[in-house]
C-alpha positions in Angstrom: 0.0 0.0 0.0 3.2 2.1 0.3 3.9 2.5 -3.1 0.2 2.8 -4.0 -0.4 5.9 -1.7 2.9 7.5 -3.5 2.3 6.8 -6.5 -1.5 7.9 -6.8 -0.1 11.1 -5.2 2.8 11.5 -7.6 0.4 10.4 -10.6 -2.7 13.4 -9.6 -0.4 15.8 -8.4 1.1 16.0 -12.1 -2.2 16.2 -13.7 -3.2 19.1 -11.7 -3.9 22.2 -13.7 -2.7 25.3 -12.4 -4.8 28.1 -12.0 -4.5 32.2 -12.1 -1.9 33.5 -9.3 -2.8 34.5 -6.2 -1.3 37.0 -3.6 0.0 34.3 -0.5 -1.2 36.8 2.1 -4.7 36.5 0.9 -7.0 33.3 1.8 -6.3 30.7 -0.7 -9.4 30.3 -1.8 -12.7 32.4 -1.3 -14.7 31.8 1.8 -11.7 30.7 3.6 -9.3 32.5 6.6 -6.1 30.2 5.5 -4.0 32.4 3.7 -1.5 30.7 1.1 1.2 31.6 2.6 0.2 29.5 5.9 -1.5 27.0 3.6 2.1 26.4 1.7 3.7 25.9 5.4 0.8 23.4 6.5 1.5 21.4 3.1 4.8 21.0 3.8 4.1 19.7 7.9 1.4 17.2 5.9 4.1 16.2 3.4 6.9 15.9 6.6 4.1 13.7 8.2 3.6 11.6 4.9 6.9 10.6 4.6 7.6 9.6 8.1 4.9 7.1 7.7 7.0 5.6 4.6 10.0 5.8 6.5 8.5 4.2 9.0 8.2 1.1 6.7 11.4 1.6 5.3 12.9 0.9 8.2 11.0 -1.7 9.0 11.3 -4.0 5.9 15.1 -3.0 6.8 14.8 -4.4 10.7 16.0 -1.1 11.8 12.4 0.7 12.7 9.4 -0.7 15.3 6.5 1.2 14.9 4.6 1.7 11.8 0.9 2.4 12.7 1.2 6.4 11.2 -1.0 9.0 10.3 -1.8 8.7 6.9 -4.9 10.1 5.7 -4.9 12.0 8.7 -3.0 15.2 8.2 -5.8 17.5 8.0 -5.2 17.6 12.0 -1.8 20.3 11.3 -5.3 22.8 10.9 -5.9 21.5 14.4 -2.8 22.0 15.4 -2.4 25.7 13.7 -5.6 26.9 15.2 -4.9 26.6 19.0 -1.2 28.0 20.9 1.4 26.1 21.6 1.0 26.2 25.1 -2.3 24.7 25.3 -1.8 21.1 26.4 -2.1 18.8 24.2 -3.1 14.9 24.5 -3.0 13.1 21.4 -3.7 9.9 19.0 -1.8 8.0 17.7 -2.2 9.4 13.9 -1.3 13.2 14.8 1.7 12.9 13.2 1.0 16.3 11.7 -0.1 17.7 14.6 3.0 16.9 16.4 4.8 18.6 13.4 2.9 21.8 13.0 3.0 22.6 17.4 7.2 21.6 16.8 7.2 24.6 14.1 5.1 26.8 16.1 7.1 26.7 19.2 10.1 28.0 16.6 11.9 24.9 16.5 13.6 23.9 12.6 11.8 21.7 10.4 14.4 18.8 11.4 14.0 19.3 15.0 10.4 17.2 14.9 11.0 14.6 11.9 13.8 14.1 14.2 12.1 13.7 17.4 9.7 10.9 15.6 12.4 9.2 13.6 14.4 8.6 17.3 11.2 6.8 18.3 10.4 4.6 15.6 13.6 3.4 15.7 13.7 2.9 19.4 16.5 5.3 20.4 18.1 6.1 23.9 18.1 10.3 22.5 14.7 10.5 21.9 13.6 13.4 23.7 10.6 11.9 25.1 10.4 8.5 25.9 13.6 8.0 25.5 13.7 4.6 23.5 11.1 3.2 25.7 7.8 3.9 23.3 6.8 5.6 20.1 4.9 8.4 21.4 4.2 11.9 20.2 5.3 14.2 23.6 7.4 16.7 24.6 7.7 18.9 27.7 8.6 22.1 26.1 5.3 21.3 23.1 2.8 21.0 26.6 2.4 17.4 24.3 1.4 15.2 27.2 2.6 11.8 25.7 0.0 9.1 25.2 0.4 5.3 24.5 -3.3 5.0 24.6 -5.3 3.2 21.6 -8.4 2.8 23.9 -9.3 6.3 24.9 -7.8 6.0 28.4 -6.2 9.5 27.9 -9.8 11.0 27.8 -10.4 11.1 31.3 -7.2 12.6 32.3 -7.4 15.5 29.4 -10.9 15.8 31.1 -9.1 16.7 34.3 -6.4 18.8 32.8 -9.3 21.0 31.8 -10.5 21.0 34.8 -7.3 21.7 36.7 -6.4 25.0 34.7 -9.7 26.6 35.6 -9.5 25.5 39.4 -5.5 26.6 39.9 -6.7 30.2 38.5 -9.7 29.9 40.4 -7.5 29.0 43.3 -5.0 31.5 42.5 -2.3 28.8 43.2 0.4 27.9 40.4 -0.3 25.8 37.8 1.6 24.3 34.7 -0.5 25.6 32.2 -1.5 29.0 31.6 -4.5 30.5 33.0 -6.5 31.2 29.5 -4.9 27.6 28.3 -7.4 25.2 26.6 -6.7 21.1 26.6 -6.9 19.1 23.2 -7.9 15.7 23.2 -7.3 13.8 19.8 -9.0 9.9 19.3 -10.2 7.6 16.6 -13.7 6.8 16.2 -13.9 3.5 17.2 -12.3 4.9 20.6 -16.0 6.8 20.6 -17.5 4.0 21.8 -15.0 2.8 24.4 -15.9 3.2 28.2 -12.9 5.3 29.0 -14.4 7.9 25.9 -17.8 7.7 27.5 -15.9 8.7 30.7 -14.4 11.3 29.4 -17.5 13.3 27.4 -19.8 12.6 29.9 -17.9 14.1 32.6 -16.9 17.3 30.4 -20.6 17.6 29.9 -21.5 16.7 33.4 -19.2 19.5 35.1 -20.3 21.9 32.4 -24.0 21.4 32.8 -23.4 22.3 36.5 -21.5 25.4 35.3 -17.8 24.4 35.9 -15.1 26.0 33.8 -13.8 23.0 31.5 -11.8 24.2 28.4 -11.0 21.1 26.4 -11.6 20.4 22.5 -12.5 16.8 22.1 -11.0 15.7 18.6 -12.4 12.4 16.7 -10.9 11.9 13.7 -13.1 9.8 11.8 -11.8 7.4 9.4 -14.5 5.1 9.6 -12.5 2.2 10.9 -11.3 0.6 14.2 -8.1 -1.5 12.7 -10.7 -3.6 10.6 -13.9 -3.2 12.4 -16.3 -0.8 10.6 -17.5 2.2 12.0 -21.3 2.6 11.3 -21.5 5.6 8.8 -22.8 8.8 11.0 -22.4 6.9 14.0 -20.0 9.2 15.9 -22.5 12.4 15.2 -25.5 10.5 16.3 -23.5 8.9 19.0 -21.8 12.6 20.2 -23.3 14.1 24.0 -25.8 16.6 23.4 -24.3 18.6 25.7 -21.3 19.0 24.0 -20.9 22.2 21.7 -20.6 20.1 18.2 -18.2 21.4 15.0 -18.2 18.7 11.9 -15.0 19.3 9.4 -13.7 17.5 6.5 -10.1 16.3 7.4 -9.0 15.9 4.2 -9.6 19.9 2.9 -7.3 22.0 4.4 -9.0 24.6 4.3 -12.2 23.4 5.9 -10.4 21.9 8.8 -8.4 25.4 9.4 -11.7 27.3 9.6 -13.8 25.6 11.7 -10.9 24.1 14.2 -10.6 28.3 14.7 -13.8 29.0 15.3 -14.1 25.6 17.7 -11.0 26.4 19.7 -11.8 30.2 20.2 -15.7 28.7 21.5 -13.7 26.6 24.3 -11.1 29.6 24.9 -14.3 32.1 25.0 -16.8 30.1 26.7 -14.4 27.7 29.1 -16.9 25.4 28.1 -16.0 21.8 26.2 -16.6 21.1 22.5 -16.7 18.8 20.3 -14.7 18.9 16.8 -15.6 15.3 14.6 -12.9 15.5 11.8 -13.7 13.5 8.9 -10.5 11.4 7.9 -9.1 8.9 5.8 -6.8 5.6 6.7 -4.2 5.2 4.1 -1.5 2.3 4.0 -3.6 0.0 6.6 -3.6 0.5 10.2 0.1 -0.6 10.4 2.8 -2.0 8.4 1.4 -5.7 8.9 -1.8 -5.0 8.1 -3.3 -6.5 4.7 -6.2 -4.1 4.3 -7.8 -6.4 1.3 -8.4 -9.0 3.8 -11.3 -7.2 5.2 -11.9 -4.3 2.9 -12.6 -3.9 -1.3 -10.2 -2.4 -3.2 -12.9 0.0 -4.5 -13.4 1.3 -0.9 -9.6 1.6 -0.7 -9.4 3.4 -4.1 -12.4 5.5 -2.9 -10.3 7.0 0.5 -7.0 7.3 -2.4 -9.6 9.8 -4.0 -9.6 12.1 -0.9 -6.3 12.0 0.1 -5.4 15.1 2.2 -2.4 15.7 1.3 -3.3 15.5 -2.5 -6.1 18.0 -1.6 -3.2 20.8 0.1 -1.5 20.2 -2.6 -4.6 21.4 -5.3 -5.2 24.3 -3.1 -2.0 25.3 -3.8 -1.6 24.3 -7.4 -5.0 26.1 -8.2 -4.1 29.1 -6.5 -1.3 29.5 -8.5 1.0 29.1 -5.3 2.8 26.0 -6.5 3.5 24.4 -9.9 3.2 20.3 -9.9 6.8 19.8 -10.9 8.1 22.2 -7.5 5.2 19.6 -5.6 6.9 16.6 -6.7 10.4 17.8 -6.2 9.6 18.7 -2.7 8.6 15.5 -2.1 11.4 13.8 -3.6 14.0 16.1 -1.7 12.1 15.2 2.0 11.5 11.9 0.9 15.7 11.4 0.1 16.5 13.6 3.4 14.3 11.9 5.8 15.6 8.2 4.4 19.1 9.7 5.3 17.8 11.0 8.5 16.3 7.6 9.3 19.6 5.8 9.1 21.1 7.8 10.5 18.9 7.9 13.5 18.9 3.7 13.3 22.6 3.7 14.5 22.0 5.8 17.6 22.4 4.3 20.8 19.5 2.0 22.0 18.6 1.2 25.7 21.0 -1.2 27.1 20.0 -2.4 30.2 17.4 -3.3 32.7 18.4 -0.4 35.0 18.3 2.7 32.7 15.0 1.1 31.2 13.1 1.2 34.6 15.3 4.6 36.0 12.3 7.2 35.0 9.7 4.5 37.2 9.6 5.0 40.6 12.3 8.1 41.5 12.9 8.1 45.3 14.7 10.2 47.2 13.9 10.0 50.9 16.3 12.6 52.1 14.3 15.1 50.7 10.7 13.2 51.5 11.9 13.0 54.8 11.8 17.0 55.7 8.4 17.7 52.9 6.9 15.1 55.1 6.7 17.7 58.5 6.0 20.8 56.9 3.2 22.6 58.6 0.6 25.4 58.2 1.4 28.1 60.5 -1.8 29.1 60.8 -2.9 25.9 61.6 -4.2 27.0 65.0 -7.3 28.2 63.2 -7.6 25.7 60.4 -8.3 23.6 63.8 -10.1 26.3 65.3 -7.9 26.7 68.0 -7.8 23.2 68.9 -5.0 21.3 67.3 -5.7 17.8 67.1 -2.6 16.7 69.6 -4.6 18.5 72.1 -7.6 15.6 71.4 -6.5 13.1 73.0 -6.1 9.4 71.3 -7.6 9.3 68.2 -8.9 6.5 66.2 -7.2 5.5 62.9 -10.5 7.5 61.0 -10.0 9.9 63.2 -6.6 10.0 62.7 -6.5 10.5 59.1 -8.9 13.0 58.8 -6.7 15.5 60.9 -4.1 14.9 58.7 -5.8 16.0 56.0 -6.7 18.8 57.4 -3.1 19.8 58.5 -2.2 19.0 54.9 -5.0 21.6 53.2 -4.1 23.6 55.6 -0.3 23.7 54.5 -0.4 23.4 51.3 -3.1 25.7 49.0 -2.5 23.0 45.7 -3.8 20.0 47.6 -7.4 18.8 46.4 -9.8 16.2 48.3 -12.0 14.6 46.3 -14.4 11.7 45.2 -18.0 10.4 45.3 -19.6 11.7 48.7 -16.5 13.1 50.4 -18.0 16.9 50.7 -20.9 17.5 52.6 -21.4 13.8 53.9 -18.1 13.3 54.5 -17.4 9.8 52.9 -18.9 6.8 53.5 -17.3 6.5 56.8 -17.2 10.4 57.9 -13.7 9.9 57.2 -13.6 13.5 55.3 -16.0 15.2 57.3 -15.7 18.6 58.4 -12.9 19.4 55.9 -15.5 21.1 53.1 -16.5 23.6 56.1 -13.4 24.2 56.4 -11.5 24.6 53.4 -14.0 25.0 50.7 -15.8 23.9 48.1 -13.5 24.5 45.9 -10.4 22.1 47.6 -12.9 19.6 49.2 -15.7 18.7 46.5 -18.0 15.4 45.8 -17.3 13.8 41.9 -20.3 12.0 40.0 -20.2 8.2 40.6 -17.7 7.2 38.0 -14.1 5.6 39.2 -12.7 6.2 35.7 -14.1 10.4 36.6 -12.2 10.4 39.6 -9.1 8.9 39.1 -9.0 11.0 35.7 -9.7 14.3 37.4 -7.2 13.2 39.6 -4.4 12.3 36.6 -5.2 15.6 34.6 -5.0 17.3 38.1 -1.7 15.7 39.0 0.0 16.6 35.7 -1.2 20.2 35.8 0.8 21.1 39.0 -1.6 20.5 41.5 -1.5 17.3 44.1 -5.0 15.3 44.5 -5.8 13.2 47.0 -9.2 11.3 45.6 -11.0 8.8 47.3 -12.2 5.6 45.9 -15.3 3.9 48.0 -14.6 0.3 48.2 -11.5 -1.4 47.2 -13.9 -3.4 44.7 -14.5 -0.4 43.1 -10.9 0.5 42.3 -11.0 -3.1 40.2 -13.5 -0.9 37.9 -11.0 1.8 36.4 -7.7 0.3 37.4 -6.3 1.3 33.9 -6.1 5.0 34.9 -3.5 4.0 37.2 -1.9 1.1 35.4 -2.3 2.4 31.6 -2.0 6.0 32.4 -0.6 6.9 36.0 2.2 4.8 36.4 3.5 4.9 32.2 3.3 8.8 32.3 6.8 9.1 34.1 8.2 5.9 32.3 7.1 7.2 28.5 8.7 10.8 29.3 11.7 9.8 31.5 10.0 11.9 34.3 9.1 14.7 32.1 5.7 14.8 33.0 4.6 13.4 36.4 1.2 12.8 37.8 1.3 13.0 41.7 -1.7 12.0 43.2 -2.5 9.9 46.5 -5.4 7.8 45.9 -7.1 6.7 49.5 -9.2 3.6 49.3 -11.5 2.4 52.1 -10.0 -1.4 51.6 -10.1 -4.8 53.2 -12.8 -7.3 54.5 -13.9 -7.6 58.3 -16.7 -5.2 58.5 -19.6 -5.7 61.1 -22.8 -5.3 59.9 -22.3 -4.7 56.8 -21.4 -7.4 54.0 -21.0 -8.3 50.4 -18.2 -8.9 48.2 -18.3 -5.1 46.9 -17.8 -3.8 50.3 -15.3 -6.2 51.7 -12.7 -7.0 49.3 -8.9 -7.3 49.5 -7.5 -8.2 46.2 -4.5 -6.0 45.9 -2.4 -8.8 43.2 -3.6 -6.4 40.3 -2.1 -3.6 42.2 0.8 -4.7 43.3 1.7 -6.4 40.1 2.0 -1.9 38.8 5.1 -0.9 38.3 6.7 2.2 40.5 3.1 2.1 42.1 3.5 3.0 45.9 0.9 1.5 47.9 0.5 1.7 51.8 -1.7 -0.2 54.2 -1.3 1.5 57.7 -2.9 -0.3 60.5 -2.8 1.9 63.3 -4.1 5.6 63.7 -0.4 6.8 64.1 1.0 4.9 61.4 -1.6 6.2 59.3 -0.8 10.0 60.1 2.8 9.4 59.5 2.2 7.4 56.5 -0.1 9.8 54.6 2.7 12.5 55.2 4.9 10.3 53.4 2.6 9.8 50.8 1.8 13.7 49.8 5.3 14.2 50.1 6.6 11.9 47.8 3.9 12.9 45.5 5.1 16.4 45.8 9.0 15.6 46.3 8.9 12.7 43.5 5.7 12.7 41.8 4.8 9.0 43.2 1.4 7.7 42.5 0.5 6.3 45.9 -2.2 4.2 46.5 -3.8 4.2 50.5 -5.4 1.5 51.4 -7.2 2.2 55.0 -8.5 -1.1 56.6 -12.9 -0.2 56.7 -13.3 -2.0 60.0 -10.4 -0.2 62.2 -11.4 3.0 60.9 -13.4 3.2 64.3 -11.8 0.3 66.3 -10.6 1.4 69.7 -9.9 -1.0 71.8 -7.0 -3.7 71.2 -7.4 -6.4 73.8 -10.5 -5.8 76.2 -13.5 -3.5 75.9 -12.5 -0.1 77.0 -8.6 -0.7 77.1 -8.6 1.6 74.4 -5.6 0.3 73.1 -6.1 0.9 69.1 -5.8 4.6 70.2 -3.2 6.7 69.6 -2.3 10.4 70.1 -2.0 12.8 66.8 2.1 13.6 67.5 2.5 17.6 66.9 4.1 19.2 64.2 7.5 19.4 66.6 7.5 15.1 66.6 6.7 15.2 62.8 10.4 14.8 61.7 11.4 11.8 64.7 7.8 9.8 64.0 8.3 10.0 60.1 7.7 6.6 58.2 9.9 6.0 55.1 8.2 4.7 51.8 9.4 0.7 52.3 9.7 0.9 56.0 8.1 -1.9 58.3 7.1 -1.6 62.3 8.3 -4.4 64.7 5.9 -5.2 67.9 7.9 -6.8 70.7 11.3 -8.8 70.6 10.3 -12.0 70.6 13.3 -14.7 69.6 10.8 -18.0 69.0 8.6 -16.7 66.0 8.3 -13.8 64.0 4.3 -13.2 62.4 4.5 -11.3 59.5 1.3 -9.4 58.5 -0.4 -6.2 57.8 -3.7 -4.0 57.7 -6.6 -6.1 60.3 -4.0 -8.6 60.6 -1.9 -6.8 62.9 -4.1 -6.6 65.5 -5.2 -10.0 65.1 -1.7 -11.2 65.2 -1.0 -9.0 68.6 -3.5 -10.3 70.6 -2.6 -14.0 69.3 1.2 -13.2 69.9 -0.2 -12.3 73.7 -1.8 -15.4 73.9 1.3 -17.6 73.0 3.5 -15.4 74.9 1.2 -16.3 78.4 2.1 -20.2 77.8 6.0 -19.0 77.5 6.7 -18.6 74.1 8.2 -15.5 72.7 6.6 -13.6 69.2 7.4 -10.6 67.5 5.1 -9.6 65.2 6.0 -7.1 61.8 3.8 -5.2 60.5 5.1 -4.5 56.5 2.8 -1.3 56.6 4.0 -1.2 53.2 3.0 -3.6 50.4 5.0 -2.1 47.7 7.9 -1.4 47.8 7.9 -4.5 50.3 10.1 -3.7 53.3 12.8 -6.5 52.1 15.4 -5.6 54.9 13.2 -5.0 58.1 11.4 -8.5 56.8 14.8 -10.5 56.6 16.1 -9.0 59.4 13.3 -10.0 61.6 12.8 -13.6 60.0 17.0 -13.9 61.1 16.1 -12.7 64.4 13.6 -15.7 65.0 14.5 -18.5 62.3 10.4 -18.9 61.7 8.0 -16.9 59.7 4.6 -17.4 60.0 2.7 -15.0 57.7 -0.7 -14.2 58.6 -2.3 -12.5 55.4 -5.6 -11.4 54.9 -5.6 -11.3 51.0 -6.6 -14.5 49.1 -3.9 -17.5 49.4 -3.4 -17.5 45.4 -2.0 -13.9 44.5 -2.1 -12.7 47.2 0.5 -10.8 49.2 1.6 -14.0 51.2 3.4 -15.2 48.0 5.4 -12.1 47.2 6.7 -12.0 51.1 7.6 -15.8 50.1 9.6 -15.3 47.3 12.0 -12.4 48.7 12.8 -14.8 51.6 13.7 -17.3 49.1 15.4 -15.1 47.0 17.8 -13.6 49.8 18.6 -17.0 51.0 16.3 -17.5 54.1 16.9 -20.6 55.1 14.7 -21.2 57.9 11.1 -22.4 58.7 8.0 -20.4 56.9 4.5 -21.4 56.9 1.4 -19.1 56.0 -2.4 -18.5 56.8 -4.2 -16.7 54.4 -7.8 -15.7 53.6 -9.4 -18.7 51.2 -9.6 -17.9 47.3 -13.1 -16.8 47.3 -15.0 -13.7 47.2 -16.5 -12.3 50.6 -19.9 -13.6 51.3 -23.0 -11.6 53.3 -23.2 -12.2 56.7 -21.6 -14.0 59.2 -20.6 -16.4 56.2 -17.4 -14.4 55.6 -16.5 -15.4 58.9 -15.5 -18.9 57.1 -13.6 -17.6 54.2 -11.4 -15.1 56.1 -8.1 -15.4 58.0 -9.3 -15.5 61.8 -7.1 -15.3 65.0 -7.7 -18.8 65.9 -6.2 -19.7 62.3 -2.8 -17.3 63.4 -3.1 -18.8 66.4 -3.2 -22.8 65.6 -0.9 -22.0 62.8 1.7 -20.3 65.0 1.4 -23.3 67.2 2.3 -25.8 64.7 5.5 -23.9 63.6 6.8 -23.5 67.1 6.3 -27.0 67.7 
């Protein structure tokens, strides 16, 4: 299909008939605002676009390239690209090739400077300014191109929250990334229209705007009728669009057309700070990729059909009929790029390629604890009355819910860019009143309720984290996580690895997790799968048990979001949230005091750091969330009849605290591991594995939670890890 595409366009570019001359600082053609000048420096962004597609196969017939899905047929979306700025952020599909080209010219950088940026990626080079080797990706942090791997529309929820964040840091009057007047620009396919992530996305644009919320973003489908070889229903993406959405219809492959109404479209959303919609009718030329054998699933006539509209061919009539351009100068033009950028390809292909495992996985998971450490105990000092005069040391012990809610408050109070969000956190507080008060207190603005949408949340909370704020939203039920888990694996946790830390994403997600609840029952509510999360790369996730821990480790959490820009995961055990007593009724042992800012430095908890209960030399019980107190009061138990426990809490569940765990499993010689997750994936087996792989050579056993889900009632009682279990398990191990 190569050499049919060049050929048609070498073969109807020469037959073009050139018409009377026309001054280039007029419109090059009446009823239009694209002058010929601009049009002649669009065609030549197409044509730059064109050709990287070919080199693209080029190098791939010649082993030297790795990514040949382009953006032929597409290039009407340079208009796109020429009618916003260049420091509106931009998140884009994978077939903006042109786009990519034109915002690289805007922001004043040579012609060579972008063909070269997407020649490094196709050939999978360690210099390629964004990724760095690691992806093909259109992106770059001095473009405000956001890079996107995404073929699904999982980018759509996070553009979504971009918007969103540039209207709420002005309205905030805290700093952002983007400027204040900034629009967002979201680019799909239309078979992405019909994805959940899509539906997502629109419905929340049209959702905030409905209730009035500033939400600049240009939604961008360019329609070329087919998802790889699936069929798009003809006028199914304007029948399909939210009527709530402003709606703009172009022709992708005129020039022209596309120039006018992406102006008039992006000026709405600048104007209005309202979403749009722009459908851009495209064309797919040379198959979805390099393998693809389009007349497997499509006739040739339909193929010659999309030939007839080519874009590229059309730019290149506007100009010939304008008397801008002859066909001969055409076709030389695209001879001379098509000769420099096949030079430019190989010489790209001998550039230096990743090498190893440690400079692939480098941009991951930065940490630098020495500077955590002190962002972890900075204060408001006018936290007196964020607290109304009574700071919560001055409480008394608080319970873990308790606990965590002052902490949040300390840390609006601190730090203007912080956001608390999710489905009922505002007025009611959260499920478990775990938020309440902290609207009253800090606003509507900081402190607000989402719709009922994971995918919303965690988006608003992506586009929020990129834009140079730090969210902390709140997902229900662990279950519920399970329902949008992509926005942290597909787009949280790649955004640092596919722009070598670039672009980061901060954000602490806090999950009411874990089974045990009284009263209240069902697999939705009480769930503690945490294998898909774990199984996330750079992912930080921490499970603090008791109310101290869990001050100290949501400090560490904001801060590395802030310090590093970690994606953190909290997971707060549901039924401690209000548990206060640890051995008797009214011993209020689970209680523990809020430490003052003064004790924030000496009580701080590092990211991968465990806590040791007792110094036991018999056993050491390894566990974490509701089995920590569980294992305590079985480790008193044992400890009555004369044998001596210590029991670990990992308070971390990735990055696993590998020292503290082998140094307490040396200090005993047996590890029993008392795990409240499910026996296959679950956490058990990872704490297994590092104490084979450092060489532990001593006894390990394990009690788990069954592989089931959690059943109403007092049924779950039989498919969870009890004390008795610990117990008669901890007996068998000591002998």
């Amino acid at each position: 299909m190569r050499d049919v595409v060049e050929t048609h366009f070498a073969q109807t570019v020469a037959a073009l008939a050139p018409g009377a001359p026309r001054d280039p600082a007029l419109p090059v053609r009446d009823g239009t605002g694209l002058t010929g000048a601009r049009c002649r420096e669009l065609f030549d962004l197409q044509l730059g676009s064109r050709l990287l597609d070919v080199t693209a196969r080029w190098l791939r017939e010649k082993g030297e390239g790795f990514y040949t899905i382009g953006s032929a047929g597409h290039e009407g979306n340079a208009a796109v690209a020429a009618a916003l700025r260049t420091t509106d952020p931009a998140l884009l599909h994978y077939r903006s090739g042109a786009f990519y080209l034109t915002r690289s010219a805007m922001a004043g950088r040579l012609p060579e400077e972008g063909l070269r940026d997407v020649l490094l990626g196709l050939v999978a080079a360690a210099e390629e300014p964004i990724a760095g080797g690691r992806h093909k990706v259109f992106g770059h942090p001095d473009l405000a191109v956001i890079p996107q791997t995404s073929t699904i529309a999982s980018h759509l929820p996070r553009a979504v929250g971009v918007a969103f964040a540039i209207e709420r840091a002005r309205q905030l009057g805290v700093p952002g990334a983007w400027p204040q007047d900034a629009i967002a620009v979201c680019s799909f396919g239309d078979a992405s229209v019909n994805h959940a992530s899509a539906l997502s996305g629109l419905n929340t644009a049209a959702y905030g705007s409905y209730q009035g919320l500033g939400l600049p973003i240009l939604f961008v489908c360019e329609d070329n009728g087919l998802g790889i070889s699936v069929r798009t229903p003809s006028g199914w993406v304007e029948a399909a669009r939210h009527p709530l959405l402003e709606y703009f219809e172009a022709d992708g492959c005129d020039l022209a057309d596309v120039h006018d109404v992406a102006r008039v479209a992006a000026e709405h959303v600048r104007t209005h700070r309202s979403p749009a919609f722009l459908h851009v009718s495209t064309v797919r030329l040379m198959g979805h990729a390099g393998s693809d054998v389009e007349l497997s699933y499509r006739a040739k006539r339909e193929i010659n059909a999309d030939l007839e509209r080519d874009p590229l061919v059309a730019t290149a009539r506007l100009l010939v009929e304008a008397g801008l351009a002859t066909p001969d100068e055409l076709l030389a033009r695209y001879e001379a790029t098509r000769e420099h950028l096949l030079k430019m390809a190989m010489e790209s292909s001998r550039r230096p390629r990743l090498t190893s495992a440690t400079d692939i996985v480098q941009p991951l998971a930065p940490r630098r604890p020495e500077a955590v450490a002190p962002a972890s105990a900075v204060a408001s000092t006018s936290r007196e009355k964020a607290f109304g005069g009574r700071p919560p040391e001055q409480e008394g012990p608080l319970t873990l819910s308790q606990a965590i809610n002052r902490t949040l408050a300390d840390t609006l109070a601190a730090h203007p860019d912080v956001l608390v969000f999710g489905e009922d956190v505002a007025r009611k507080g959260g499920v478990y009143g775990v938020t309440r008060g902290l609207q009253k207190r800090f606003g509507a603005g900081r402190v607000f309720d989402t719709l009922l949408d994971e995918q919303a949340v965690l988006g608003l909370a992506l586009g929020s984290g990129v834009s140079g704020l730090v969210p902390v939203p709140e997902i229900q039920y662990l279950a519920y996580l399970h329902n949008a888990l992509d926005q942290i694996r597909g787009e949280a946790a790649t955004l640092p690895f596919f722009s070598r830390g670039a672009f980061r994403n901060p954000m602490v997600v806090r999950v009411a997790s874990y089974a045990y609840q009284k009263g209240f029952g069902g697999h939705f509510h009480n769930d503690s799968s945490v294998a898909a999360l774990r199984d996330i790369p750079g992912l930080v996730i921490a499970s603090p048990a008791r109310p101290d821990d869990a001050a100290s480790m949501l400090r560490t959490c904001l801060a590395a979001a802030r310090v590093d820009g970690s994606v953190c995961v909290f997971l707060e055990p549901i039924a401690l949230y209000n548990t206060r007593d640890m051995f008797d009724d009214g011993d209020n042992g689970w209680l523990a005091p809020y430490a003052p800012p003064a004790r924030w430095a000496e009580t701080h908890v590092p990211v991968g750091r465990a806590r040791s209960y007792g110094d036991g030399r018999d056993l050491t019980i390894v566990t974490f969330g509701n089995g920590v107190r569980m294992s305590l009061r079985a480790a008193v138990r044992l400890t009555v009849e004369g044998y001596s426990c210590r029991v670990l809490d990992l308070r971390w569940l990735s990055p696993l605290p590998v020292e503290d765990l082998l140094r307490a499993a040396e200090l005993t010689g047996k590890v029993l591991i008392a795990d409240e997750t499910r026996r296959t994936g679950g956490v058990s087996e990872g704490i297994v594995a590092e104490l084979l792989d450092a060489g532990f050579t001593g006894k390990i056993a394990r009690v788990t939670s069954a592989d089931s889900f959690v059943p109403l009632g007092d049924a779950a009682k039989h498919v969870l890890l009890s004390e008795d279990e610990i117990e008669e398990a901890a007996r068998k191990l000591l002998g």
